[in-house]
matplotlib code that plots the C-alpha trace (Angstrom):
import matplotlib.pyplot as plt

x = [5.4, 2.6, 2.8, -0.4, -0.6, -2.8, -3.9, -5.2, -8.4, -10.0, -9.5, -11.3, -13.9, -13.8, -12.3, -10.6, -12.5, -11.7, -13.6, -10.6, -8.3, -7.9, -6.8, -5.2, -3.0, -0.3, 2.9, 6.2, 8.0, 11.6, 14.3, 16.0, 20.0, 20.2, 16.7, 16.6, 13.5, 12.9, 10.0, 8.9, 8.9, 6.9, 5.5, 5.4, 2.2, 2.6, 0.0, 1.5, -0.1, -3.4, -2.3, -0.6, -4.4, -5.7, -5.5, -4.3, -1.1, 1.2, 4.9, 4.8, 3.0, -0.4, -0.5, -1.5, -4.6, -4.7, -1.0, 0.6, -0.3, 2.9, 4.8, 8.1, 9.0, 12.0, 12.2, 15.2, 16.6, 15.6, 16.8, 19.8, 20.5, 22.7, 26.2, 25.5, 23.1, 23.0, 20.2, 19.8, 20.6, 18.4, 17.1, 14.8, 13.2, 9.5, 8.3, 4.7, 1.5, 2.5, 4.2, 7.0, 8.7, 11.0, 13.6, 16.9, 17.5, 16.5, 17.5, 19.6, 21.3, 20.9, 23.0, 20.1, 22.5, 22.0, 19.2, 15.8, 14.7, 11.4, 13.3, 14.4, 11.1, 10.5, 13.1, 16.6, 14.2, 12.0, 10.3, 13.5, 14.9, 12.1, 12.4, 16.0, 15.8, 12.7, 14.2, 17.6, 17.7, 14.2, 14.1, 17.7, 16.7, 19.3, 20.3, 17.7, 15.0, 11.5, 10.9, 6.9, 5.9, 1.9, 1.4, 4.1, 3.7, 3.3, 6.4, 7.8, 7.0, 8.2, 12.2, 11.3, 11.1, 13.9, 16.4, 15.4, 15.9, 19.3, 20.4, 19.0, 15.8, 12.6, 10.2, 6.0, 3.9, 0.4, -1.6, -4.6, -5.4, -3.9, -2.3, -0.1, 0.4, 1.7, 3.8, 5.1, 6.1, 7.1, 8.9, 10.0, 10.9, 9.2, 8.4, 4.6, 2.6, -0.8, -4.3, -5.9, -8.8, -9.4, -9.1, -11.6, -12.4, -9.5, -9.1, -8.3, -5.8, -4.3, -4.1, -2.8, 0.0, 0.5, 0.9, 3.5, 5.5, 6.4, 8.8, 7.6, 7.9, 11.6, 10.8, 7.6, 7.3, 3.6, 2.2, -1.4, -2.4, -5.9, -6.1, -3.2, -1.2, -3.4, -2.6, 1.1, 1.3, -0.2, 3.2, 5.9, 8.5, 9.8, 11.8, 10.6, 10.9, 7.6, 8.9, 5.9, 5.8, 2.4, -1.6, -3.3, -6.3, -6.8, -6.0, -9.4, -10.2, -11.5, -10.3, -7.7, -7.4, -4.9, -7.0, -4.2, -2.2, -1.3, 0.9, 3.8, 4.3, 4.1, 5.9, 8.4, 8.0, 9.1, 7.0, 8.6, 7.0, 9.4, 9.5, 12.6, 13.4, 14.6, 16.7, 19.0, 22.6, 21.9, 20.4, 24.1, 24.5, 21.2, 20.4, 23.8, 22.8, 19.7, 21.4, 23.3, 20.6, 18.3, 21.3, 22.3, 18.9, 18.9, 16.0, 12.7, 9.9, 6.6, 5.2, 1.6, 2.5, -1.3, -0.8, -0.5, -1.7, -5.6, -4.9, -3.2, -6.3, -7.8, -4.1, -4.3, -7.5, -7.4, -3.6, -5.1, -7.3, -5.0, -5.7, -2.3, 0.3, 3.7, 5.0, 2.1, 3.7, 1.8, 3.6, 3.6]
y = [-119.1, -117.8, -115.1, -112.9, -111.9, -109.1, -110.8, -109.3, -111.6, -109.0, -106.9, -103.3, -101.5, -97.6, -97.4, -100.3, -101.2, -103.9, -106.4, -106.2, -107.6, -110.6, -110.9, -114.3, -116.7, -119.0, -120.7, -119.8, -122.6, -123.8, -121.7, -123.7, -122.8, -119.3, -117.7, -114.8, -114.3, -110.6, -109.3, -106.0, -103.1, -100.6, -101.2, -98.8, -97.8, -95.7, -94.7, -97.3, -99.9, -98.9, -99.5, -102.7, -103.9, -103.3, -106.5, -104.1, -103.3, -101.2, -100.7, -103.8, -106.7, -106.5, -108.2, -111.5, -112.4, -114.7, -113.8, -111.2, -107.4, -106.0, -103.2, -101.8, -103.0, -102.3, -104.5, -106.8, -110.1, -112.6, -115.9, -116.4, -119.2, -116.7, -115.8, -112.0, -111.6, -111.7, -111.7, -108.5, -106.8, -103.8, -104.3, -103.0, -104.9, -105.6, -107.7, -106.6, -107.0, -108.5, -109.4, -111.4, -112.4, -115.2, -114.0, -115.3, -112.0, -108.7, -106.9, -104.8, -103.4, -100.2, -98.0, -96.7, -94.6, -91.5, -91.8, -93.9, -97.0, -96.1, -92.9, -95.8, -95.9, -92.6, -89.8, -92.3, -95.1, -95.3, -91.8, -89.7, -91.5, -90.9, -87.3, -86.6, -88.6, -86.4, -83.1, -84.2, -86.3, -85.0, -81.5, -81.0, -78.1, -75.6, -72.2, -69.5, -71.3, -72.1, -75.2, -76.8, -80.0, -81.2, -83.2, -81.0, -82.4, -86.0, -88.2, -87.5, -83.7, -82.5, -84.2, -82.4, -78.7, -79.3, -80.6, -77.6, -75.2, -76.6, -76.2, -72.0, -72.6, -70.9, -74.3, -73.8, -76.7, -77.3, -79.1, -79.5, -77.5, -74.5, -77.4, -78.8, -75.5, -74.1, -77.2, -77.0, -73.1, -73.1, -76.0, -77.4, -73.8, -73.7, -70.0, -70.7, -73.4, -72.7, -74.9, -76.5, -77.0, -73.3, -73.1, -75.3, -72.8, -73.5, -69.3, -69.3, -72.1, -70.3, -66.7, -67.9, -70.2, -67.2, -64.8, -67.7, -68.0, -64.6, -66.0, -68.2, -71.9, -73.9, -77.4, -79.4, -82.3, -84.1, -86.9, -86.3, -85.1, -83.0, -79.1, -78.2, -80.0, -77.8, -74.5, -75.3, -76.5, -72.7, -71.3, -73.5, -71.3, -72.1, -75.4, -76.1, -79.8, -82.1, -84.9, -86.9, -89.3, -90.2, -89.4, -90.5, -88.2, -91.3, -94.2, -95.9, -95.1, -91.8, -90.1, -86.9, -85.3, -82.6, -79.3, -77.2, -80.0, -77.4, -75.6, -78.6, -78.0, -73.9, -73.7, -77.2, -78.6, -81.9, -84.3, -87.5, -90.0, -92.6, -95.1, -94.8, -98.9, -98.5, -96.6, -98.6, -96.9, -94.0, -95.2, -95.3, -91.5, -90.6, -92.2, -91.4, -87.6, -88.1, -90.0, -87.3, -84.7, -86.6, -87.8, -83.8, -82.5, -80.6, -82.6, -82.6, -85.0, -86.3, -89.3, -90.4, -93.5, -96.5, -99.0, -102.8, -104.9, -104.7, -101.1, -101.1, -101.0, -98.6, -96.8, -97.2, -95.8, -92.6, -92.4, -92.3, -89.6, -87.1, -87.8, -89.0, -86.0, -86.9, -90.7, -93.1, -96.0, -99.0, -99.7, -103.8]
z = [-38.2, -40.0, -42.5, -43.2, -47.0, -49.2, -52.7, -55.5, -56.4, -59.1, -61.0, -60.5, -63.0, -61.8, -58.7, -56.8, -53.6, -50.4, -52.6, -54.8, -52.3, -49.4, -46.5, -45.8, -43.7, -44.9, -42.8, -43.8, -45.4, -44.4, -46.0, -48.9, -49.2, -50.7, -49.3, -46.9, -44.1, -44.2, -41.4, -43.6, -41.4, -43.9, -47.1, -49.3, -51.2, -54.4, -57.9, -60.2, -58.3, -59.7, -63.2, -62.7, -60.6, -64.5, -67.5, -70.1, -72.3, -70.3, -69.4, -67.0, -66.6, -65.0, -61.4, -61.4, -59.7, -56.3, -55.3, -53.1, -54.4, -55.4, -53.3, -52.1, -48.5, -46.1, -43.0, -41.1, -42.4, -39.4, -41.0, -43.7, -45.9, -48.3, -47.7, -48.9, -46.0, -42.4, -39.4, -38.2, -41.9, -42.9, -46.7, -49.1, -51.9, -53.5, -50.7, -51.2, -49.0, -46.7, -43.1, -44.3, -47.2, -48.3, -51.6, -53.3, -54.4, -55.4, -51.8, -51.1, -47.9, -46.3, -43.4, -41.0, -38.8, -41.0, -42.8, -41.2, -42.5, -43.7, -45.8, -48.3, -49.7, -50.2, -50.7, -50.9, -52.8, -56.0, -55.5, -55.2, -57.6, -59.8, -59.0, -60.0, -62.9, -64.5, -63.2, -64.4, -67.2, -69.1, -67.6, -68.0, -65.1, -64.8, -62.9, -63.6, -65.0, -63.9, -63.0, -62.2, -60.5, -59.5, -56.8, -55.1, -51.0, -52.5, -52.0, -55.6, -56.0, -53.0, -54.1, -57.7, -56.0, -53.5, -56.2, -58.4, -55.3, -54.8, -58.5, -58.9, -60.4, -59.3, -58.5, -58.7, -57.4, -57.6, -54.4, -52.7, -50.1, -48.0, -45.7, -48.3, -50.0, -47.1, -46.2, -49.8, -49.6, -46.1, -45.0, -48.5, -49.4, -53.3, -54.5, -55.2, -54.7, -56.8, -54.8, -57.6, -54.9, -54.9, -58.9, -60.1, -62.8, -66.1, -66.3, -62.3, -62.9, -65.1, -64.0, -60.9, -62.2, -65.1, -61.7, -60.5, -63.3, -64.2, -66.9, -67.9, -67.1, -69.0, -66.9, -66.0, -64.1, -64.5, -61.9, -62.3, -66.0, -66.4, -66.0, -64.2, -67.2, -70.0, -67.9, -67.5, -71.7, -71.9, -70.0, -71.0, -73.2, -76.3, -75.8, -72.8, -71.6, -69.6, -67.8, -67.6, -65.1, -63.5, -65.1, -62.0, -62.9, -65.1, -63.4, -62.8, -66.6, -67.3, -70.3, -69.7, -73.2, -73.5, -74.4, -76.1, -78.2, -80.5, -78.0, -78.3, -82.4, -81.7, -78.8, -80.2, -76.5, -75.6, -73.8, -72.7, -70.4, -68.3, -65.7, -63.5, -63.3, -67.0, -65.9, -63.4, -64.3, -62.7, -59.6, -58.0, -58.5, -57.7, -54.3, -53.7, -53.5, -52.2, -49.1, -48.2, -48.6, -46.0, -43.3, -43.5, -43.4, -46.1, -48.3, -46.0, -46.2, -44.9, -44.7, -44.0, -42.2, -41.9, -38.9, -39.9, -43.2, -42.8, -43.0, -46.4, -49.1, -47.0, -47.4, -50.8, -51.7, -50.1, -51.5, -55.3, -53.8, -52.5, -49.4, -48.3, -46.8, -48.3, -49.1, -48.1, -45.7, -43.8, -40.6, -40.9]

ax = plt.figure().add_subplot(projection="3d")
ax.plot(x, y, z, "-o")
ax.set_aspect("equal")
plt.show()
């Protein structure tokens, strides 16, 4: 059996291109006892990546060069040398870019009948997870209050306005283009959704998010740094809390300063950036909640599903761009 792979083989200056990546072949070695054969189903492609492509000092290690480009995966086990799984289990992991992968651990099972495989990369996965934590556990987002998010139709912002719906709390997106704002006010059900498209100018941005957020804003949560962040610093009330979670404005190296620093001593905001895989404990408890919201319908999503590996860089460029419509897949 052959097993086609995606490998990282250098590292990008600017933005990452194909030349960044290869496309090989390689056979799929007997299982020793204890390995699982998973054929990935979807792999899931997300903004950290382009930070872990870099050779610099961050919160993880940087992907090593010549092996398989990291990534979230969901697919079927189809061969089992381990007690704790079976053929025919469903089961999510970091299988990366590629077709098949052969692990010892680090899987986990999941129940399709409710909620669709490919869901457990996006809302009931890493994303949602990453949502309720930030809204939770740094917004500490409760009844009445105002709660922002940017990137609001992406995969993490749309779970960041839904959960703040559900708990009382007026939510404000930003997004790009009357598609996804409409998506985001109509079918997700936020109270605004500001187009930074049609706000290029820093005083539109802010008059319209001002016109938004009537009272203010008590709760930010920040995937893509740059102006929206400098006009939402401008309406945060006294107190207020920025859970900041992605800068992808800045990913292939340009600079985002923050124009109004001054604003977080005045108004005494806190700013607190996170990754959600430090925070494993609550991971029970969250995709817990988030289960049940998808299998009852109540938390809605999108994906923007590519077809097979080749596909995938492709994917992942026009991802970084905001080109994607909700959680970016590749169907392997």
């Amino acid at each position: 059996m052959t097993n086609r792979q995606i490998l990282l083989v250098s590292r990008p200056t600017g933005e990452p291109t194909r030349d960044n990546f290869k496309l090989i072949e390689s056979p799929i070695q007997p299982l020793a006892d204890g390995q699982v054969l998973i054929k990935h189903s979807y792999l899931s492609l997300d903004p950290y990546m382009r930070g872990r492509m870099n050779d610099a000092k961050s919160y993880a290690p940087p992907q090593p060069l010549n092996e398989v480009m990291i990534g979230g995966t969901v697919g079927d086990v189809i061969e089992s040398r381990n007690p704790s799984f079976k053929a025919g289990d469903h089961v999510v992991g970091m299988g990366g870019w590629q077709e098949y992968s052969v692990v010892s651990g680090g899987i986990r099972k999941v129940d399709t009948s409710h909620i669709p495989l490919s869901a457990y990369l996006g809302p009931v996965g890493m994303p949602g997870v990453t949502a309720w934590y930030g809204l939770n556990k740094i917004c500490e987002a409760k009844a009445g209050q105002t709660i922002a998010v940017t990137a609001a139709s992406g995969a993490v912002g749309s779970v960041v306005g839904q959960l703040a719906k559900a708990k009382g709390c007026r939510a404000v997106g930003f997004a790009g283009g009357p598609d996804k704002c409409n998506y985001v006010t109509g079918e997700l059900g936020f109270d605004a959704c500001i187009d930074y498209k049609a706000h290029a100018d820093p005083k539109a941005l802010y008059g319209a998010l001002k016109a938004a957020t009537p009272n203010g804003i008590d709760g930010h949560f920040e995937n893509v740094g740059g102006p929206a962040l400098d006009a939402v610093v401008l309406r945060m009330n006294d107190h207020g809390r920025i859970a900041l979670c992605g800068m992808i404005s800045g990913y292939n190296g340009e600079p985002i300063p923050l124009r109004f620093p001054s604003v977080l001593l005045t108004s005494r905001l806190t700013l607190q950036g996170f990754i959600v895989s430090e925070h494993m404990d609550v991971w029970p408890a969250a995709l817990t909640e988030l289960g049940t919201l998808v299998a009852t319908g109540k938390l809605k999503y999108r994906e923007s599903i590519a077809e097979g590996l080749d596909a995938a860089p492709e994917a992942f460029f026009g991802m970084l761009k905001g080109k994607n419509f909700g959680k970016q897949l590749v169907k392997l």
